[in-house]
C-alpha positions as a LaTeX table, in Angstrom:
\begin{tabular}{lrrr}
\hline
Residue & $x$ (\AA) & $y$ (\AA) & $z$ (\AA) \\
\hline
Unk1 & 84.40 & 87.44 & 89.88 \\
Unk2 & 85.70 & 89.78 & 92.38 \\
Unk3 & 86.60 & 91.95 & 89.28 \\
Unk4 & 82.80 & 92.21 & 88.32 \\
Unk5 & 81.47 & 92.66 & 91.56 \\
Unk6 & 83.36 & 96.02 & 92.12 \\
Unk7 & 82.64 & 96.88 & 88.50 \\
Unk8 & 79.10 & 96.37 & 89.28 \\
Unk9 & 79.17 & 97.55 & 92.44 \\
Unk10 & 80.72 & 100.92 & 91.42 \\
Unk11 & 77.69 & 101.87 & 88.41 \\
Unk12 & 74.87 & 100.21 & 90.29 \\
Unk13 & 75.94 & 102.11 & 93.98 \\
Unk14 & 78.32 & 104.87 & 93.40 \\
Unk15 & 75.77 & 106.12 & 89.98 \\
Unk16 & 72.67 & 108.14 & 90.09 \\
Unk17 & 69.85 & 106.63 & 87.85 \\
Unk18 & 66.73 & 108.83 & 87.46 \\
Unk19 & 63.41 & 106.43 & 86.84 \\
Unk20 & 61.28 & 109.17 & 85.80 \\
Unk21 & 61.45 & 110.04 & 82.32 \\
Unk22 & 61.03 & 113.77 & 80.30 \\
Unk23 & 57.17 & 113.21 & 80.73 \\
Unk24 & 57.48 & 112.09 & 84.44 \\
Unk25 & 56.65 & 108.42 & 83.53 \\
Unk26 & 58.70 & 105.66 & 85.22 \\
Unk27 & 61.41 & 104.13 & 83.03 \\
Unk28 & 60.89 & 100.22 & 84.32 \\
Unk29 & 64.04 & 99.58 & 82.31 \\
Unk30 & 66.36 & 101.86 & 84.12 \\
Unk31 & 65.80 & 100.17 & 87.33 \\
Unk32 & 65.83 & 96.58 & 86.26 \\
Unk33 & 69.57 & 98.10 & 84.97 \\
Unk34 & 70.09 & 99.63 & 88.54 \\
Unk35 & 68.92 & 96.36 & 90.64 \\
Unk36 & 71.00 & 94.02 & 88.56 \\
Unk37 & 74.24 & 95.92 & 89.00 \\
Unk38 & 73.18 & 95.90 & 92.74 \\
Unk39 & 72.42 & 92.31 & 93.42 \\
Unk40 & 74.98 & 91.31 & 90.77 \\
Unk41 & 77.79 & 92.74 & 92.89 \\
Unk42 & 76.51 & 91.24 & 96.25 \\
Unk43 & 76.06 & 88.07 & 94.59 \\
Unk44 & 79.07 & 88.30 & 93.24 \\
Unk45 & 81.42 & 89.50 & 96.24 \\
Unk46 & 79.29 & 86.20 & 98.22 \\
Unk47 & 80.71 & 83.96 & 95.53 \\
Unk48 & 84.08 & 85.59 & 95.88 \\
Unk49 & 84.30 & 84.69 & 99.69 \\
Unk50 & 82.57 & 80.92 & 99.39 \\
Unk51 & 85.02 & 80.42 & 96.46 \\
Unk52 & 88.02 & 80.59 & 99.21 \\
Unk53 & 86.40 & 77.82 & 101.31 \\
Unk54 & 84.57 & 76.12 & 98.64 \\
Unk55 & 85.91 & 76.28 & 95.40 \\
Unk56 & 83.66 & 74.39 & 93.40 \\
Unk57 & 80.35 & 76.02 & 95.20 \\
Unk58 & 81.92 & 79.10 & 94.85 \\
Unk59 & 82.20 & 79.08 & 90.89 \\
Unk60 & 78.91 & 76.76 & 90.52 \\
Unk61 & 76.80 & 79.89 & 92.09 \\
Unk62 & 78.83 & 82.33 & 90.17 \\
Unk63 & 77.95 & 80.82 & 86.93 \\
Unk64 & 74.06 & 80.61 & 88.12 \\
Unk65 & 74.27 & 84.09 & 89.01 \\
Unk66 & 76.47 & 85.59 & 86.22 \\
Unk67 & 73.81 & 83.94 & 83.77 \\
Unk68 & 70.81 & 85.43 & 85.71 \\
Unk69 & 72.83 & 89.03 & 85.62 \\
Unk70 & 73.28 & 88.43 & 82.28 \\
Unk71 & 69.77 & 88.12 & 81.50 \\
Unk72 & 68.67 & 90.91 & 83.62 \\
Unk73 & 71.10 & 93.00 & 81.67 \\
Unk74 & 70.26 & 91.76 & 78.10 \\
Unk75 & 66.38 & 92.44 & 79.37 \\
Unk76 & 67.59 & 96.34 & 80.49 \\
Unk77 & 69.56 & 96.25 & 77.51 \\
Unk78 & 66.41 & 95.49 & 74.50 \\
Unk79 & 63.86 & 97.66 & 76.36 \\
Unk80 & 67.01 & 101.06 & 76.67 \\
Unk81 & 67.35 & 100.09 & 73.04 \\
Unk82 & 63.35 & 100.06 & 72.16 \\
Unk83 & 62.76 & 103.41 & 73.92 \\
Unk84 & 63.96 & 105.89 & 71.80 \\
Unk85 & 63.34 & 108.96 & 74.10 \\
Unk86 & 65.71 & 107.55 & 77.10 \\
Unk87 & 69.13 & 105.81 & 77.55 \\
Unk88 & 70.68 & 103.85 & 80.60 \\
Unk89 & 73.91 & 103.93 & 79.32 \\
Unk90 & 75.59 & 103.44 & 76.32 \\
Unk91 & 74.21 & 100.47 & 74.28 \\
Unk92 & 77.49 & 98.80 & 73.72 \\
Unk93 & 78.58 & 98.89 & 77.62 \\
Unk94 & 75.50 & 97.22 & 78.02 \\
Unk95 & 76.12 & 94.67 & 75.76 \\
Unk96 & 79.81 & 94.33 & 76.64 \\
Unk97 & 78.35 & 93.61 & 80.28 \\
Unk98 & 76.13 & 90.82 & 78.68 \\
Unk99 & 78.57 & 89.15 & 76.77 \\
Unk100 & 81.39 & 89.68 & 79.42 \\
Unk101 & 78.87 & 87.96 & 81.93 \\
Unk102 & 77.64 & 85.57 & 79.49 \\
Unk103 & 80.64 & 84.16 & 78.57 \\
Unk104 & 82.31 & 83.86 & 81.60 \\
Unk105 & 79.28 & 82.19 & 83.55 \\
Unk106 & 79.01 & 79.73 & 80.78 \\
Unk107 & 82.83 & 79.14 & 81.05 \\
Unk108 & 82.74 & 78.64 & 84.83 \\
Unk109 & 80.10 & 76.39 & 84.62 \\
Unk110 & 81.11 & 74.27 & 82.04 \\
Unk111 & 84.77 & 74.37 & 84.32 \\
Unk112 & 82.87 & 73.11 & 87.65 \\
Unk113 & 81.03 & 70.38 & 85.22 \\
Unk114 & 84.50 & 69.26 & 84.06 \\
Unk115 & 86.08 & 69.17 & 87.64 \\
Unk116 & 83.02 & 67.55 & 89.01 \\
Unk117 & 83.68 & 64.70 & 86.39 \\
Unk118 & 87.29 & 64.45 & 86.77 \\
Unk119 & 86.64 & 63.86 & 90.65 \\
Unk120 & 84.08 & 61.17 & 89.46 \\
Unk121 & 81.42 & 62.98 & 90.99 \\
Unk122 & 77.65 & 62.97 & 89.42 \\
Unk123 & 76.58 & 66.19 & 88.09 \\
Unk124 & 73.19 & 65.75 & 88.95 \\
Unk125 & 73.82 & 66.94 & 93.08 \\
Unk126 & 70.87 & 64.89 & 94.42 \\
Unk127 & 72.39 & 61.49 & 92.87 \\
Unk128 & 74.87 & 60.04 & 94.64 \\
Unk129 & 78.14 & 58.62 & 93.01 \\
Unk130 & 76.31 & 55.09 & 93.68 \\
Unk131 & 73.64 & 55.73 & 91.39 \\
Unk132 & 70.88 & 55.75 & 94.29 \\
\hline
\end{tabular}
Protein backbone atom coordinates (compact mmCIF):
# COMPACT_ATOMS: atom_id res chain seq x y z
CA UNK A 1 0.00 0.00 0.00
CA UNK A 2 2.54 2.35 1.19
CA UNK A 3 4.62 0.96 -1.77
CA UNK A 4 1.95 2.28 -4.33
CA UNK A 5 1.28 5.40 -2.80
CA UNK A 6 4.92 6.69 -3.28
CA UNK A 7 4.93 5.01 -6.68
CA UNK A 8 1.95 6.99 -7.45
CA UNK A 9 2.80 9.77 -5.73
CA UNK A 10 6.19 10.13 -7.52
CA UNK A 11 4.53 10.05 -11.57
CA UNK A 12 1.34 11.81 -10.61
CA UNK A 13 3.43 14.86 -8.44
CA UNK A 14 7.03 14.80 -9.21
CA UNK A 15 5.93 14.36 -13.50
CA UNK A 16 4.94 17.03 -15.86
CA UNK A 17 1.82 16.05 -17.97
CA UNK A 18 0.94 18.49 -20.81
CA UNK A 19 -3.15 18.37 -21.52
CA UNK A 20 -2.93 20.18 -24.65
CA UNK A 21 -2.24 18.18 -27.56
CA UNK A 22 -0.10 19.01 -31.14
CA UNK A 23 -3.36 20.88 -32.28
CA UNK A 24 -3.84 22.67 -28.87
CA UNK A 25 -6.90 20.46 -28.01
CA UNK A 26 -7.19 19.13 -24.42
CA UNK A 27 -6.20 15.49 -24.00
CA UNK A 28 -9.16 14.52 -21.28
CA UNK A 29 -7.24 11.26 -20.98
CA UNK A 30 -3.98 12.61 -19.80
CA UNK A 31 -5.49 14.17 -16.85
CA UNK A 32 -7.87 11.48 -15.74
CA UNK A 33 -4.07 9.60 -15.79
CA UNK A 34 -2.64 12.62 -13.74
CA UNK A 35 -5.67 12.86 -11.06
CA UNK A 36 -5.68 9.16 -10.41
CA UNK A 37 -1.99 8.92 -9.61
CA UNK A 38 -2.77 11.99 -7.37
CA UNK A 39 -5.71 10.88 -5.36
CA UNK A 40 -4.48 7.28 -5.61
CA UNK A 41 -1.41 8.14 -3.53
CA UNK A 42 -3.34 10.26 -0.90
CA UNK A 43 -5.79 7.62 -0.67
CA UNK A 44 -3.40 5.37 -0.41
CA UNK A 45 -0.82 6.93 2.21
CA UNK A 46 -4.59 7.54 4.39
CA UNK A 47 -5.03 3.79 4.24
CA UNK A 48 -1.43 3.28 5.17
CA UNK A 49 -1.83 5.30 8.50
CA UNK A 50 -5.63 3.89 9.45
CA UNK A 51 -4.15 0.43 8.70
CA UNK A 52 -1.77 0.94 11.96
CA UNK A 53 -4.81 1.68 14.18
CA UNK A 54 -7.32 -0.18 12.30
CA UNK A 55 -6.23 -2.98 10.47
CA UNK A 56 -9.19 -4.27 8.97
CA UNK A 57 -10.57 -0.55 7.95
CA UNK A 58 -7.36 0.11 6.81
CA UNK A 59 -7.19 -2.75 4.07
CA UNK A 60 -11.19 -2.67 3.51
CA UNK A 61 -10.68 1.13 2.08
CA UNK A 62 -7.56 0.14 0.34
CA UNK A 63 -9.25 -2.48 -1.63
CA UNK A 64 -12.29 0.12 -2.41
CA UNK A 65 -9.81 2.52 -3.47
CA UNK A 66 -7.19 0.34 -5.28
CA UNK A 67 -10.29 -0.94 -7.41
CA UNK A 68 -11.53 2.65 -8.12
CA UNK A 69 -7.64 3.55 -9.14
CA UNK A 70 -7.72 0.71 -11.06
CA UNK A 71 -10.56 1.72 -13.05
CA UNK A 72 -9.52 5.22 -13.45
CA UNK A 73 -6.33 3.83 -14.85
CA UNK A 74 -7.81 1.12 -17.18
CA UNK A 75 -10.25 4.24 -18.36
CA UNK A 76 -6.75 6.52 -19.02
CA UNK A 77 -5.35 3.48 -20.25
CA UNK A 78 -8.24 2.52 -23.47
CA UNK A 79 -8.69 6.22 -24.39
CA UNK A 80 -4.09 6.74 -24.50
CA UNK A 81 -4.50 3.55 -26.49
CA UNK A 82 -7.52 4.88 -28.92
CA UNK A 83 -5.73 8.19 -29.64
CA UNK A 84 -3.20 7.48 -31.92
CA UNK A 85 -1.61 11.03 -32.12
CA UNK A 86 -0.75 11.18 -28.14
CA UNK A 87 0.66 8.89 -25.37
CA UNK A 88 0.54 9.17 -21.43
CA UNK A 89 3.00 6.76 -20.94
CA UNK A 90 3.92 3.62 -22.11
CA UNK A 91 0.90 1.28 -22.68
CA UNK A 92 2.25 -1.60 -20.75
CA UNK A 93 3.14 0.60 -17.46
CA UNK A 94 -0.26 1.47 -17.70
CA UNK A 95 -1.51 -1.77 -17.74
CA UNK A 96 1.04 -3.14 -15.25
CA UNK A 97 -0.51 -0.32 -12.90
CA UNK A 98 -4.03 -1.85 -13.63
CA UNK A 99 -3.33 -5.25 -13.04
CA UNK A 100 -0.85 -4.51 -10.12
CA UNK A 101 -3.85 -2.49 -8.55
CA UNK A 102 -6.37 -4.86 -9.64
CA UNK A 103 -5.07 -7.72 -8.22
CA UNK A 104 -4.00 -6.61 -5.11
CA UNK A 105 -7.36 -4.70 -4.19
CA UNK A 106 -9.21 -7.80 -5.06
CA UNK A 107 -6.75 -9.79 -2.83
CA UNK A 108 -7.11 -7.42 0.14
CA UNK A 109 -10.59 -7.49 -0.05
CA UNK A 110 -11.26 -10.91 -0.37
CA UNK A 111 -8.43 -11.06 2.89
CA UNK A 112 -10.67 -8.53 5.10
CA UNK A 113 -13.87 -10.78 3.92
CA UNK A 114 -12.03 -13.88 5.23
CA UNK A 115 -10.88 -12.23 8.59
CA UNK A 116 -14.23 -10.68 9.04
CA UNK A 117 -15.65 -14.34 8.91
CA UNK A 118 -13.11 -15.97 10.95
CA UNK A 119 -13.97 -13.31 13.78
CA UNK A 120 -17.67 -14.33 13.14
CA UNK A 121 -18.45 -11.02 12.12
CA UNK A 122 -21.29 -10.27 9.28
CA UNK A 123 -19.96 -8.92 6.17
CA UNK A 124 -22.79 -6.92 5.49
CA UNK A 125 -21.49 -3.75 8.16
CA UNK A 126 -25.05 -2.50 8.86
CA UNK A 127 -26.18 -6.14 10.18
CA UNK A 128 -25.28 -6.92 13.33
CA UNK A 129 -23.78 -10.38 14.36
CA UNK A 130 -27.48 -10.94 15.85
CA UNK A 131 -29.07 -10.88 12.65
CA UNK A 132 -31.11 -7.54 13.50
Amino acid sequence: MLLSAAIFGYIGFASAFSTTGVNGQYLLFVDVFQWTLKGSAVAFVVCGLLTLAQPLAGNLLYGVFGLLSAAGLALAGLMDFLDKQHMVMNQVLIWLFVAWNGYGSWSSLRDVLAMRRARGESANPYQSAAGH
